[in-house]
Backbone as a printed PyTorch tensor [residue, N CA C, xyz], in Angstrom:
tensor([[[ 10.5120,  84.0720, 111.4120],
         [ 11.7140,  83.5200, 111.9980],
         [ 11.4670,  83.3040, 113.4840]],

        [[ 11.8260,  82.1020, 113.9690],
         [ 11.2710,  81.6680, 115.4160],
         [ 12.6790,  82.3300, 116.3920]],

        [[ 11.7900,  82.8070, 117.6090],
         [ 12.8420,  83.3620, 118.3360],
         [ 13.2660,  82.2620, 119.6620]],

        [[ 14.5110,  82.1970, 119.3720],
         [ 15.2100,  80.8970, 120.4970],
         [ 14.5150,  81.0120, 121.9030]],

        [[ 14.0260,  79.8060, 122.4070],
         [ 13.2190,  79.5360, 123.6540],
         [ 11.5900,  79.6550, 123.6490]],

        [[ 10.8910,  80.1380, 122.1200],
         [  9.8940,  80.4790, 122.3790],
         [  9.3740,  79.2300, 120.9290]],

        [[  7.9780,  79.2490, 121.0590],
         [  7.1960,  78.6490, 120.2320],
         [  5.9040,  79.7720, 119.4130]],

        [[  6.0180,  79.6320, 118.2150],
         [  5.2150,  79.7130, 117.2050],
         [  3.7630,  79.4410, 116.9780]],

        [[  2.9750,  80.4060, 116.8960],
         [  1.7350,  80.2800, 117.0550],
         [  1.2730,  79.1930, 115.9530]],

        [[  0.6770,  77.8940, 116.2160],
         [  0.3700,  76.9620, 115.1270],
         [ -1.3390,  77.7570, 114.5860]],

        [[ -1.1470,  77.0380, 112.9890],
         [ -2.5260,  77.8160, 112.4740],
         [ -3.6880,  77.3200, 113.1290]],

        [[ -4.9080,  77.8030, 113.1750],
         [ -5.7050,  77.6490, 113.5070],
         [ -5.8630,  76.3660, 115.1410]],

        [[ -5.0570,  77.4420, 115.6990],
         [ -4.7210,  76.4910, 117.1930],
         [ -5.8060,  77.2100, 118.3010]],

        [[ -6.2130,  78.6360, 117.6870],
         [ -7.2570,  79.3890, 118.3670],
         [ -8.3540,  78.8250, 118.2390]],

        [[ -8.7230,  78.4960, 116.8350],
         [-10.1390,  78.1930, 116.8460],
         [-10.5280,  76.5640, 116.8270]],

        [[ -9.1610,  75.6500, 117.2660],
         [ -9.4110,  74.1390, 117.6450],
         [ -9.5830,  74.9950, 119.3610]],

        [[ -8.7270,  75.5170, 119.9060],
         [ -8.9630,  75.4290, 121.5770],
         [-10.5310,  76.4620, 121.8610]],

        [[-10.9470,  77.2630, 120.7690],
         [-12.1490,  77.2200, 121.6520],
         [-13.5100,  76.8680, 120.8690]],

        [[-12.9770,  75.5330, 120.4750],
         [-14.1050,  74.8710, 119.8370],
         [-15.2990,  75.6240, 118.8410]],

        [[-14.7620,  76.0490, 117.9690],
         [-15.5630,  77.0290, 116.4280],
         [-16.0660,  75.6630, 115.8020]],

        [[-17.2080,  75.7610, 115.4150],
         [-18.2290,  75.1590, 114.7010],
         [-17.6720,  75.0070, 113.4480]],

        [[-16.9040,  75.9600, 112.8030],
         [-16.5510,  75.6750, 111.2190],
         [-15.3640,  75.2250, 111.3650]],

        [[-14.5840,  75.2940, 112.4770],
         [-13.1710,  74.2310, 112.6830],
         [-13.4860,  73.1790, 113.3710]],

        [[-14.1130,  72.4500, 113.3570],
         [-14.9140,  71.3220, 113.4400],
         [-15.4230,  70.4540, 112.0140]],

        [[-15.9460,  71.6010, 111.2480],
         [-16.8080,  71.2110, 109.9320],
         [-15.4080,  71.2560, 108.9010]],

        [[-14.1140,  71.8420, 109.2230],
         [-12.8540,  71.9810, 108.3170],
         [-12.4430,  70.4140, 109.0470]],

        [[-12.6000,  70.0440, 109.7420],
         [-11.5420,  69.1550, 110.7010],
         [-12.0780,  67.5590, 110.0300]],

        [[-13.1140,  67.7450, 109.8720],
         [-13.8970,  66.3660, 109.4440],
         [-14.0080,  66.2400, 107.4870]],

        [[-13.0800,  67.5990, 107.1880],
         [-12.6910,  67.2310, 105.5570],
         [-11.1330,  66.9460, 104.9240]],

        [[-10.9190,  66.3230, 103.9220],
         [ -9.6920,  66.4950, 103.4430],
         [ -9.2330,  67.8100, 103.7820]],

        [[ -8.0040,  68.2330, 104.1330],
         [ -7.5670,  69.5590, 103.3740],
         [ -7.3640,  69.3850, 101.6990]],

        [[ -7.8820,  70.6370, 101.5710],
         [ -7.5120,  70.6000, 100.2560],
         [ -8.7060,  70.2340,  99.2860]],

        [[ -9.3670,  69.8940,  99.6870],
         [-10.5570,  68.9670,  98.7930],
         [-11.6160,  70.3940,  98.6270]],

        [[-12.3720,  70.2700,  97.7070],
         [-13.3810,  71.5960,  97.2100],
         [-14.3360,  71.7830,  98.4750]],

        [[-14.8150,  70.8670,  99.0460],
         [-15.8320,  70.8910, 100.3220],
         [-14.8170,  71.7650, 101.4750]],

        [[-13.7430,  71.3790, 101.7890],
         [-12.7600,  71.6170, 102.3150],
         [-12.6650,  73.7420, 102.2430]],

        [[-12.1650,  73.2600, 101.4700],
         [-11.9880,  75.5110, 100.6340],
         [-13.2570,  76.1110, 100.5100]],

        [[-14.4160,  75.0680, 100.7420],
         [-15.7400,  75.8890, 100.6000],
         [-15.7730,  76.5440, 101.5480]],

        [[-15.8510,  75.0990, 102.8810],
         [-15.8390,  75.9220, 104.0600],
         [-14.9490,  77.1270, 105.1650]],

        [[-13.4780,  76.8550, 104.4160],
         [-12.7180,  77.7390, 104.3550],
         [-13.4350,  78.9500, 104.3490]],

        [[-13.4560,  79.0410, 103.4610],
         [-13.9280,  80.8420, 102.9840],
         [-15.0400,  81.4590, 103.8910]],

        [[-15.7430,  80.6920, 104.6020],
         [-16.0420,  81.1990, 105.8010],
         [-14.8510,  81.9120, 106.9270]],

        [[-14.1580,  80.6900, 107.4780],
         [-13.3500,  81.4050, 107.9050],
         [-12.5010,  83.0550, 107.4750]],

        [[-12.4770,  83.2630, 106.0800],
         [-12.0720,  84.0840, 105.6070],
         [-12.8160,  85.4190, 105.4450]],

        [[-14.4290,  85.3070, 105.3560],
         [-15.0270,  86.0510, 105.0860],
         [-15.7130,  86.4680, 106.3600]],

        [[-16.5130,  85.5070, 107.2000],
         [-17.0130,  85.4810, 108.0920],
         [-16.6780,  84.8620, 109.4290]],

        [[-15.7460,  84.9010, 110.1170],
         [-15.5610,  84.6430, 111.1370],
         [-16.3060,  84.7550, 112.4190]],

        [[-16.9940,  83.5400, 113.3920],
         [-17.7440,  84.1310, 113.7660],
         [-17.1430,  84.7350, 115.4250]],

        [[-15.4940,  84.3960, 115.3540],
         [-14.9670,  85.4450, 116.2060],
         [-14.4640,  86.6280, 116.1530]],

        [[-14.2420,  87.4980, 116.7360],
         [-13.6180,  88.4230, 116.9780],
         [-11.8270,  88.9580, 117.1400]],

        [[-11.3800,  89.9440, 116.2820],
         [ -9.9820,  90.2270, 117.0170],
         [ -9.6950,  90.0420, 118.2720]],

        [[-10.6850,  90.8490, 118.7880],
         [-10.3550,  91.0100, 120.1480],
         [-10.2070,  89.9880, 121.3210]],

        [[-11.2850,  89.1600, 120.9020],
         [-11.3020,  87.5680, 121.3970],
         [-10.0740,  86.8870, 121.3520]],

        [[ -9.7010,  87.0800, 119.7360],
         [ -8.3080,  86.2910, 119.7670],
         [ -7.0100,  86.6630, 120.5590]],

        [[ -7.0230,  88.1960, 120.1940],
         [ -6.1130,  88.8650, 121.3080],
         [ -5.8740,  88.3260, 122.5140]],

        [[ -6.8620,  88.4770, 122.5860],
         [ -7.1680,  88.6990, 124.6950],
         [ -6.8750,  86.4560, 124.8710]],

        [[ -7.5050,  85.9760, 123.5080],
         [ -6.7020,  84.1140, 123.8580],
         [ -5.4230,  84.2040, 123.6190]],

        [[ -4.8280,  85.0880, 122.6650],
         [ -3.0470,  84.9810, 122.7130],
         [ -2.7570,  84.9170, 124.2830]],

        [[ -2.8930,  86.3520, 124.4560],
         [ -2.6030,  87.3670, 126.2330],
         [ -2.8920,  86.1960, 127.0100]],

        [[ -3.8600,  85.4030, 127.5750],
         [ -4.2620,  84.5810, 127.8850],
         [ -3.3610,  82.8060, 128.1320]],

        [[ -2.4920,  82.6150, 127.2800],
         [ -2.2540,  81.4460, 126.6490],
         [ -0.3140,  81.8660, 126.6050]],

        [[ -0.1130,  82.9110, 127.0790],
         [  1.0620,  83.5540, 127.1220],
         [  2.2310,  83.3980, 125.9150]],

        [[  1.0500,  83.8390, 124.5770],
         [  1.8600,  84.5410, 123.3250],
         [  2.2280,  86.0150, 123.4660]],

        [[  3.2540,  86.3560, 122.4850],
         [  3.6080,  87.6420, 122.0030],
         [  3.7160,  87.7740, 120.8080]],

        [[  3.2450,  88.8540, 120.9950],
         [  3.0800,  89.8990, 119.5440],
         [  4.5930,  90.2880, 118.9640]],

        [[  5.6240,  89.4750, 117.9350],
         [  6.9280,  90.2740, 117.9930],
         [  6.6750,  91.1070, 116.4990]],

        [[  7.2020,  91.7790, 116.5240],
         [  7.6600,  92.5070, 114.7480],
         [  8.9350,  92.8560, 114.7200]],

        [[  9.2160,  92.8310, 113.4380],
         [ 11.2400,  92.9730, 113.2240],
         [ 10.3240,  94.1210, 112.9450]],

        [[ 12.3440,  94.8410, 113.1250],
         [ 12.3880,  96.0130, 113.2880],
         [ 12.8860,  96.9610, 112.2470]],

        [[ 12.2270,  96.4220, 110.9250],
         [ 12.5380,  96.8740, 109.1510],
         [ 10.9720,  96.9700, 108.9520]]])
């Protein structure tokens, strides 16, 4: 649920802004197409970034971390 005045982290907006090799190689396929989900599953399995990387690009890029409170 989006909180009024703020914007929503879009998917894979981390790894278009710091230029990832396999969001590049996703970018130049259908979504959706088998070549497409192949290379996916990299992303899924092997990422070749880090939490912490991403963290520190949220912090950076002036996201927040929210969680409800249930």
């Amino acid at each position: 649920m989006p909180i009024i005045g703020y914007i929503e982290y879009k998917r894979r907006e981390f790894c278009k802004d710091v230029k990832c090799p396999v969001q590049g190689e996703l970018n130049a396929q259908e979504e959706g197409s088998p070549r497409y989900e192949q290379i996916r599953k990299t992303c899924q399995t092997d990422c070749k970034r880090t939490t912490y990387q991403f963290h520190h690009w949220l912090i950076d890029k002036g996201y927040f971390i929210v969680r409800t409170g249930s």
